[in-house]
C-alpha positions as CSV (number, residue, x, y, z in Angstrom):
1,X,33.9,-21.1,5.8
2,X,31.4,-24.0,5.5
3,X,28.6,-22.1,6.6
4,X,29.0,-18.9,4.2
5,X,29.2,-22.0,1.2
6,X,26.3,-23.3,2.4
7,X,24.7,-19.9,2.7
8,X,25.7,-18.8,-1.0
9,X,24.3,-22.1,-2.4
10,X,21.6,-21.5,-0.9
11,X,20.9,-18.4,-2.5
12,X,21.7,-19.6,-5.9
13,X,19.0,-22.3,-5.7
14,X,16.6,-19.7,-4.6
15,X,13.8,-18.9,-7.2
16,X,14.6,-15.7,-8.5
17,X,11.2,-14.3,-8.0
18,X,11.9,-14.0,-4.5
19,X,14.5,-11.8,-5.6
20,X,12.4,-9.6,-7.0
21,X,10.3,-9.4,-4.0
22,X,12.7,-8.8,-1.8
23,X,14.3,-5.8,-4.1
24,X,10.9,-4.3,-4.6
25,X,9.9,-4.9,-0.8
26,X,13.4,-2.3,-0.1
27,X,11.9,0.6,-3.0
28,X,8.2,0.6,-1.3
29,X,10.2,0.8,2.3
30,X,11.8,3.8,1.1
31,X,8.7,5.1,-0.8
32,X,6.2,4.2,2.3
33,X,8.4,5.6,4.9
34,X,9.0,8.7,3.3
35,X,5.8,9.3,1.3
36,X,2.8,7.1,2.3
37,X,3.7,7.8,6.0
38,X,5.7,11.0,5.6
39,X,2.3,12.6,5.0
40,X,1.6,12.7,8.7
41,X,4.9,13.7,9.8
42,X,4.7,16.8,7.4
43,X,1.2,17.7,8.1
44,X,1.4,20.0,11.5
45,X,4.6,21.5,10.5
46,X,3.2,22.9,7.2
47,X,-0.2,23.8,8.6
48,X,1.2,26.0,11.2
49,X,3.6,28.0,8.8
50,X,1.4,28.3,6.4
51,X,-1.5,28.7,8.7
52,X,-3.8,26.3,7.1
53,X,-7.0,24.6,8.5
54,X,-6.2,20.9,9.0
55,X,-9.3,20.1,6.1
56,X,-7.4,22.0,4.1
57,X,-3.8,20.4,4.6
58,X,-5.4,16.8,4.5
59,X,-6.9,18.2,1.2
60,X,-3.6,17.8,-0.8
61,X,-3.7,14.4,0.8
62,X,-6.9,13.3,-0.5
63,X,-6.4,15.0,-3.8
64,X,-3.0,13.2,-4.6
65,X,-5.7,9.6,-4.0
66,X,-8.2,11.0,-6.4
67,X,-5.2,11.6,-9.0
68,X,-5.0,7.7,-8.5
69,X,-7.8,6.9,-8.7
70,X,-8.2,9.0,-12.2
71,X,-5.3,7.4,-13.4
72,X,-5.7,3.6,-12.5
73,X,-6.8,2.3,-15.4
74,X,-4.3,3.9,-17.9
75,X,-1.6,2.8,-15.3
76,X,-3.3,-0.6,-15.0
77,X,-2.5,-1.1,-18.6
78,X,0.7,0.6,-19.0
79,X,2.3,-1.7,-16.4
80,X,0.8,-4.4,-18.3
81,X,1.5,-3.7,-21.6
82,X,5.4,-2.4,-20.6
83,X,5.8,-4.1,-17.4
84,X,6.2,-2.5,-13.6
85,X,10.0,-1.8,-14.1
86,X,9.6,2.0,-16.1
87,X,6.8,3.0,-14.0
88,X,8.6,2.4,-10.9
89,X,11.6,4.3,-12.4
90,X,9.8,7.4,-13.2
91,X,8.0,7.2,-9.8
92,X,11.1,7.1,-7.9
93,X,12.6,10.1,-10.5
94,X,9.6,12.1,-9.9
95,X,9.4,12.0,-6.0
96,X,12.8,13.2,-5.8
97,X,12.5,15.8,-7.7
98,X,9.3,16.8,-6.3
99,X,10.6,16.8,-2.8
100,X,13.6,19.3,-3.5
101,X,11.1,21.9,-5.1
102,X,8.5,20.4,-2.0
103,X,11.2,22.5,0.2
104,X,10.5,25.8,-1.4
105,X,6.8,26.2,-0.8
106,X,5.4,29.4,0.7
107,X,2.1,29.4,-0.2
108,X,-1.1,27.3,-0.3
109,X,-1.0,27.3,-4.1
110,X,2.5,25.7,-4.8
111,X,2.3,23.1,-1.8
112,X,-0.8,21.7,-3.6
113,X,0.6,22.3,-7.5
114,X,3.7,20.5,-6.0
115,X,2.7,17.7,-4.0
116,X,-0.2,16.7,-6.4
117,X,1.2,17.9,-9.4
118,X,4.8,16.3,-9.3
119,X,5.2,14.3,-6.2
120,X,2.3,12.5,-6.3
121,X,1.4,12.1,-9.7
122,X,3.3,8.8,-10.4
123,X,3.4,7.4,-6.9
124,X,0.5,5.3,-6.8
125,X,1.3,3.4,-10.4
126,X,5.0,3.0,-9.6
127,X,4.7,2.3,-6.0
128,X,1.4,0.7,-5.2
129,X,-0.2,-0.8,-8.2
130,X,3.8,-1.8,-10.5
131,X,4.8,-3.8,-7.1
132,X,1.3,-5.7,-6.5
133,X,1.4,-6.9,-10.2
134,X,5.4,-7.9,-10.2
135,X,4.6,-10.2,-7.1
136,X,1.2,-11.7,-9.1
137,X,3.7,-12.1,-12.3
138,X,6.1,-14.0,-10.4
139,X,3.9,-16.1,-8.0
140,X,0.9,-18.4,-8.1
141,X,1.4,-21.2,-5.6
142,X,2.8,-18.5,-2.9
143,X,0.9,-15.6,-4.1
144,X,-0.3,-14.4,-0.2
145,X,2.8,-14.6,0.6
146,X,4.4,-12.7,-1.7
147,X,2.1,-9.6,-2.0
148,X,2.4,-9.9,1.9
149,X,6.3,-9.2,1.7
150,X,5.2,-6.4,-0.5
151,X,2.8,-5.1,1.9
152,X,4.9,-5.5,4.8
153,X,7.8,-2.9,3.2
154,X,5.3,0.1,3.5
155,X,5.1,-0.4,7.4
156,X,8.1,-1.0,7.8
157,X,9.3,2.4,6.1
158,X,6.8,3.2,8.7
159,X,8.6,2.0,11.8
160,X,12.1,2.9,10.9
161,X,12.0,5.4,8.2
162,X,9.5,7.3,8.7
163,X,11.0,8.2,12.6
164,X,14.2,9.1,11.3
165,X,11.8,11.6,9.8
166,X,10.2,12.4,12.2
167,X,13.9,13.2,14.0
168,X,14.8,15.0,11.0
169,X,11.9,17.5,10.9
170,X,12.8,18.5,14.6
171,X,16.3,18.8,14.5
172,X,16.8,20.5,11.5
173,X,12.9,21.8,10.0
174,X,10.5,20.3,7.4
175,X,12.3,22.0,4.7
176,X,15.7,20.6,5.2
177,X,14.2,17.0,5.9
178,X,12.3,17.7,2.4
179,X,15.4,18.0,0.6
180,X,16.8,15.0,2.4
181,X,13.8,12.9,1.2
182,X,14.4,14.0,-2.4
183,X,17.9,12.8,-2.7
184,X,17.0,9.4,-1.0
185,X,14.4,9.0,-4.0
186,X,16.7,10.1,-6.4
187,X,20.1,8.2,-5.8
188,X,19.0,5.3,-3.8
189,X,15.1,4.6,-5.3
190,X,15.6,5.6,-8.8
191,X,18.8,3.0,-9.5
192,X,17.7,-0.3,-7.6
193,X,14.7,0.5,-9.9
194,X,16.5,-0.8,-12.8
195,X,17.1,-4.3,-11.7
196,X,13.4,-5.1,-11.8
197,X,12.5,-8.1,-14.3
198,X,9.0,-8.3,-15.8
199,X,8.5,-12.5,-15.1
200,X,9.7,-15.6,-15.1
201,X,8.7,-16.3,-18.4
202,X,11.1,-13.4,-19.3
203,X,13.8,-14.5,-17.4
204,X,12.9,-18.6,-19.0
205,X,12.0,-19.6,-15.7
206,X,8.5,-21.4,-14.4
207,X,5.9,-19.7,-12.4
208,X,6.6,-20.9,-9.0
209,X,9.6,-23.2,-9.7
210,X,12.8,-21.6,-11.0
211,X,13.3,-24.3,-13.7
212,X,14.3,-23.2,-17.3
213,X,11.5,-23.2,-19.3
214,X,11.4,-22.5,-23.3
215,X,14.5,-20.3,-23.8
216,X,13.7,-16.4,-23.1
217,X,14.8,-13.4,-25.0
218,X,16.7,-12.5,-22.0
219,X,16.3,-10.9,-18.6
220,X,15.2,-7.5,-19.8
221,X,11.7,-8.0,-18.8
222,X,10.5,-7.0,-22.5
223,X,8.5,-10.7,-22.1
224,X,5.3,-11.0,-21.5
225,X,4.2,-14.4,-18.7
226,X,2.8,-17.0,-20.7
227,X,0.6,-19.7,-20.4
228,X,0.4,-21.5,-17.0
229,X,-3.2,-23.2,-16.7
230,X,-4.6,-21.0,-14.5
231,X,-7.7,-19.1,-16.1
232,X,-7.9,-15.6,-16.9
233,X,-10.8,-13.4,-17.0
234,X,-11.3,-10.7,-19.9
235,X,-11.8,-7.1,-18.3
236,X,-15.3,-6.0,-19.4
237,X,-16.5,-10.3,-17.9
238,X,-14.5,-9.3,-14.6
239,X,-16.6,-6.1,-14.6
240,X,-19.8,-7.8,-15.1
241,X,-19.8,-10.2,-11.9
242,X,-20.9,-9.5,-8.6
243,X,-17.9,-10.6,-7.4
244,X,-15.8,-7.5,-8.6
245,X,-18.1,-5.0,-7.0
246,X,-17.9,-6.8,-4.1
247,X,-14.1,-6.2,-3.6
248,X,-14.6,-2.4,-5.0
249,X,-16.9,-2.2,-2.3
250,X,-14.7,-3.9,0.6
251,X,-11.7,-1.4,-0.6
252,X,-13.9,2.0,-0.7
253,X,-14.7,1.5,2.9
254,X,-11.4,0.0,3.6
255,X,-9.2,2.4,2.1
256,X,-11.8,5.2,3.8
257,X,-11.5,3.8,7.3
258,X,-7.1,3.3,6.8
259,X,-6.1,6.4,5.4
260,X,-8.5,8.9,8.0
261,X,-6.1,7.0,10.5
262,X,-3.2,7.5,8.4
263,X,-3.0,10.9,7.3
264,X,-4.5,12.4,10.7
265,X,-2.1,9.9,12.9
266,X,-0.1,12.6,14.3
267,X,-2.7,15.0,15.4
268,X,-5.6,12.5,16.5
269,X,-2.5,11.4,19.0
270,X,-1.7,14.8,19.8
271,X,-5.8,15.5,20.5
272,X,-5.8,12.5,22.3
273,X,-2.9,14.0,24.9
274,X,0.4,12.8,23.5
275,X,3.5,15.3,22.6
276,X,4.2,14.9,19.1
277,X,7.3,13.4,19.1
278,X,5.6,11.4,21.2
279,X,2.4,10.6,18.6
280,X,5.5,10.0,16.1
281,X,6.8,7.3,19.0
282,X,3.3,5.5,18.5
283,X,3.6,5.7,15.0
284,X,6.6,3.6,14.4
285,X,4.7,1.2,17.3
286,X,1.5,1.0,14.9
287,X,4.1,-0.2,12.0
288,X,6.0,-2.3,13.6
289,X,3.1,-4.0,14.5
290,X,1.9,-4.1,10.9
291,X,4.5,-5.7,9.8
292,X,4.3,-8.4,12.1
293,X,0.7,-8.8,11.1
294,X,1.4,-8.9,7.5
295,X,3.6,-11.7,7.9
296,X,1.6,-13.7,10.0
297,X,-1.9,-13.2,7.8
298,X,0.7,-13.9,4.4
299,X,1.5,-17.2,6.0
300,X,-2.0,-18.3,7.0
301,X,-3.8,-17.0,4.1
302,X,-2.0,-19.7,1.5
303,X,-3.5,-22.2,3.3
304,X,-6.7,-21.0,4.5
305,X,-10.2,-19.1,3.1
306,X,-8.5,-15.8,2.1
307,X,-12.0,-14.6,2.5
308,X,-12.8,-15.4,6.0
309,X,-9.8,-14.7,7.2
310,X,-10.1,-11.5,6.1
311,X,-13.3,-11.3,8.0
312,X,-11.9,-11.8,11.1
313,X,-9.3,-9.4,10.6
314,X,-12.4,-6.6,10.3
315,X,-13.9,-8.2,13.7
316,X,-10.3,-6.8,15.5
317,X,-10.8,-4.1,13.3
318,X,-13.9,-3.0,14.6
319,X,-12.2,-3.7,18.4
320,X,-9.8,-1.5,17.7
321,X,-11.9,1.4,16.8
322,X,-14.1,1.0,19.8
323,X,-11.0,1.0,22.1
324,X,-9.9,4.3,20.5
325,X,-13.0,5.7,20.7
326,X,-13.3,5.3,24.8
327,X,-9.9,5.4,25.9
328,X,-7.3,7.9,27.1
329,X,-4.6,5.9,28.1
330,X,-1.4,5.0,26.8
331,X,-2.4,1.5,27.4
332,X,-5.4,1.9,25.5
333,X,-3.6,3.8,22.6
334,X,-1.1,1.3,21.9
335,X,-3.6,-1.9,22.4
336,X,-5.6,0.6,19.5
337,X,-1.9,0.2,17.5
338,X,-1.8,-3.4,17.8
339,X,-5.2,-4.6,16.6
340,X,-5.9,-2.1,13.6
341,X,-3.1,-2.6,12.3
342,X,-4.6,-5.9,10.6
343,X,-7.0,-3.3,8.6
344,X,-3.6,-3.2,6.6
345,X,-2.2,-6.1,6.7
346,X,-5.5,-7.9,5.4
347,X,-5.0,-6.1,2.1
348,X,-2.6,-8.2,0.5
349,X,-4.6,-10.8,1.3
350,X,-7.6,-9.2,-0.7
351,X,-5.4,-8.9,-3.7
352,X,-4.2,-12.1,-3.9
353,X,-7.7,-13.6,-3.4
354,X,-8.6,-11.7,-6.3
355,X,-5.6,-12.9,-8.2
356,X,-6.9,-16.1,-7.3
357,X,-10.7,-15.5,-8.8
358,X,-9.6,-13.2,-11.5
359,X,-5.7,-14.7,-13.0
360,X,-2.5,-13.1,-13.6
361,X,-2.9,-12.1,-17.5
362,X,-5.0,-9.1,-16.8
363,X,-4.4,-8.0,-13.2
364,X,-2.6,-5.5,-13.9
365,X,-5.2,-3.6,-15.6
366,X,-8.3,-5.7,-13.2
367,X,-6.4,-3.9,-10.2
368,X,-6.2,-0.1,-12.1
369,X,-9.6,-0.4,-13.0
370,X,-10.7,-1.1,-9.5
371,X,-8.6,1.6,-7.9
372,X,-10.4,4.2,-10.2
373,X,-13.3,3.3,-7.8
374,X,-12.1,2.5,-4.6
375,X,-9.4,5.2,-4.2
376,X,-12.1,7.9,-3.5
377,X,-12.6,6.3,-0.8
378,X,-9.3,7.6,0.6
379,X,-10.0,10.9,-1.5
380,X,-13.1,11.4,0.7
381,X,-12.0,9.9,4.0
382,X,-9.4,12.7,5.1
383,X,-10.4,15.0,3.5
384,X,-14.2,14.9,5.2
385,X,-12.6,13.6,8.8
386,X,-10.4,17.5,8.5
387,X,-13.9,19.0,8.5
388,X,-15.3,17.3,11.0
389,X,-12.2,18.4,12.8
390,X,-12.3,21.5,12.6
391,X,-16.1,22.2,13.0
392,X,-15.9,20.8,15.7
393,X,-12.8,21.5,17.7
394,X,-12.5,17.6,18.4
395,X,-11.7,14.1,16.5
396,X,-14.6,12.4,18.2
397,X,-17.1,12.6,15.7
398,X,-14.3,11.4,13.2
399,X,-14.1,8.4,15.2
400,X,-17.7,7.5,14.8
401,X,-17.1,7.7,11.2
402,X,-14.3,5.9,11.5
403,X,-16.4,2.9,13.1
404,X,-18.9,3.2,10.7
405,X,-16.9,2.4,7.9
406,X,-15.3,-0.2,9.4
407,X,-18.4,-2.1,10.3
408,X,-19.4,-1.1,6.5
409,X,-16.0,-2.7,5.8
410,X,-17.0,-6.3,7.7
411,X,-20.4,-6.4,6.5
412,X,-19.2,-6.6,2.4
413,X,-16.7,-9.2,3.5
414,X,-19.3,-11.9,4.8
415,X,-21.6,-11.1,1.4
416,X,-18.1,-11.9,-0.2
417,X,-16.9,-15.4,1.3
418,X,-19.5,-17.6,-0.5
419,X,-19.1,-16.3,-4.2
420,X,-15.2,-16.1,-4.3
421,X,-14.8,-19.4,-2.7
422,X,-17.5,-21.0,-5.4
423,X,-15.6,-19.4,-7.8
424,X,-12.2,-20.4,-6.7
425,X,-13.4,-23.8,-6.3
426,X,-14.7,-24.1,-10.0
427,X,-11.5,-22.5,-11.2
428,X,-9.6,-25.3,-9.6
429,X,-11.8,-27.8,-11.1
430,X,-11.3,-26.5,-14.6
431,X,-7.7,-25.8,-14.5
């Protein structure tokens, strides 16, 4: 058939680090839908049989982001050094075999040991940071969009996977579902994990092009990316401008603001007057509409200010807060679903803006060193929202705190749109 030729050329002429993204994008569907989202699904069930407050269930939550955070640097370089292929491998490895022993809990003790001290404990590098620095490796010219495909997969594990969770928890328990989670992890995760390639230097191919370059040693990803003109800072020079603080900043409040919403989704829904199969409903809505956001800020923000486009996204941002905050409704709740979810979707953007002021050489270890700072903002975030919670018998002071650090959040991008696009400018110049 003509059209299947057509499509298979196609495919062949394609440059292979879009192949990568999209093979990465389908391991961070699977590891956000089950994990990064999974949280929330998780989190009544286990409080009630355990009969925990809900500060202390969202505590295992926030203490699997300070384990992060502690270990962003050292992953950081790792992924750099060895590339993002063996780190996502043990990540996937680890997560399924922490959620089979994740269905064995009966006690406060081994639900934290287990889902900080297995689960947890690789996800971040293998799944957050390896994938970021794979799509930087591979991608210069369409950088936003590439860490926007990235971005998009964790969503959209949101919409779908995470509501087949959400079915599998009440039909057959939270035990049974954490079994099911495991195995997904372990036979689907852990062996598409092995087709990663480091860059397109190790491969022979161009940044951006897909044109041989000087022969490779092969496509084992053992390469390191070469030279391609753009600049590079040196760590400790990154960590000396104002510029860096600025973005630490921006993702503290950020990742505050995002993950109080995140890991209390289900029960601020439920407080709010929806069932919670219901609340799991609104959930997939809220990712759904992520992921079209992603892909419509990836595509604008290659061509555009990265910077003040990310501003604007913190202006809906702040709407979006303030419609949660006053309305009841289911009108209001999904509206609330629809413009917050560009608190997300701007985050790829971030990243490749500082790609863009930073370079490729050293991102891998720019980006671990910055989540050793930032993350505790989603240590905090939960964790402090639970008490709120439960002092008070309500989530509306926890919205209040959720406004504040969103307006926090718009304020550090407007001190950042002047020196990052100076900087990009002169880095243009020079290269």
């Amino acid at each position: 058939m003509p059209s299947i030729r057509s499509l298979k050329r196609r495919l062949s002429g394609l440059y292979y680090g879009w192949r990568m993204i999209a093979l990465t994008a389908l391991i961070r569907t699977l590891g956000g839908g089950l994990h990064s989202f999974g949280f929330t699904v998780f989190f009544l069930p286990i409080k009630n049989e355990l009969g925990l407050s809900s500060a202390a269930t969202a505590l295992a939550f926030s203490l699997a982001r300070a384990e992060g955070a502690i270990e962003g640097p050292l992953a950081g370089f790792l992924i750099d050094r060895f590339g993002p292929k063996p780190v996502i491998l043990t990540a996937a490895l680890m997560c399924g075999i922490g959620y089979v022993l994740f269905s064995t809990v009966g006690s406060y003790t081994s639900f934290i040991t287990i889902y900080v001290g297995v689960i947890s404990l690789t996800f971040t590098p293998g799944f957050v940071h390896a994938p970021a620095v794979l799509a930087v490796n591979w991608f210069r010219r369409y950088r936003a969009r590439a860490l926007t495909c990235l971005s998009a997969a964790m969503p959209l594990g949101g919409t779908v996977i995470t509501f087949l969770l959400v079915v599998a928890v009440h039909l057959w328990g939270w035990r049974t579902a954490s079994i099911l989670v495991g195995c997904v992890f372990l036979f689907v995760t852990a062996p598409l994990s092995l087709k990663i390639r480091r860059s397109p230097e190790s491969m022979g191919l161009q940044l951006d092009t897909g044109t041989a370059s000087s022969p490779g040693p092969g496509d084992d990803g053992s390469k390191d990316h070469g030279t391609d003109g753009e600049s590079d800072y040196p760590v400790g020079r990154a960590m000396r401008t104002p510029v860096y603080w600025l973005f630490v900043l921006w993702m503290t409040t950020r990742s505050a603001a995002y993950t109080i919403v995140l890991a209390h989704f289900i029960p601020l829904m439920v407080w709010k007057g929806l069932t919670p199969l219901a609340a799991g409903m609104l959930l997939s809505w809220f990712n759904f509409m992520n992921i079209v956001a992603h892909f419509i800020l990836g595509w604008i923000a290659d061509q555009t200010n990265k910077i003040r486009l990310v501003a604007g996204c913190m202006v809906l941002s702040l709407v979006a807060t303030l419609v949660l905050m006053w309305s009841d409704t289911v009108w209001g709740l999904l509206l609330f679903a629809v413009l917050f979810t560009v608190l997300d979707a701007s985050i790829p953007v971030i990243w490749a803006a500082v790609g863009d002021y930073f370079g490729r050489r050293r991102f891998g270890t720019i980006r671990g060193n910055m989540s050793f700072f930032y993350m505790w903002g989603s240590v905090l975030g939960p964790t402090l929202a639970g008490i709120i919670a439960d002092r008070f018998e309500s989530y509306a002071y926890v919205l209040w705190l959720l406004l504040g650090l969103v307006a926090a959040s718009g304020v550090t991008t407007t001190l950042l749109i002047r020196p990052w696009t100076r900087g990009v400018e002169r880095r243009e110049v020079v290269t």
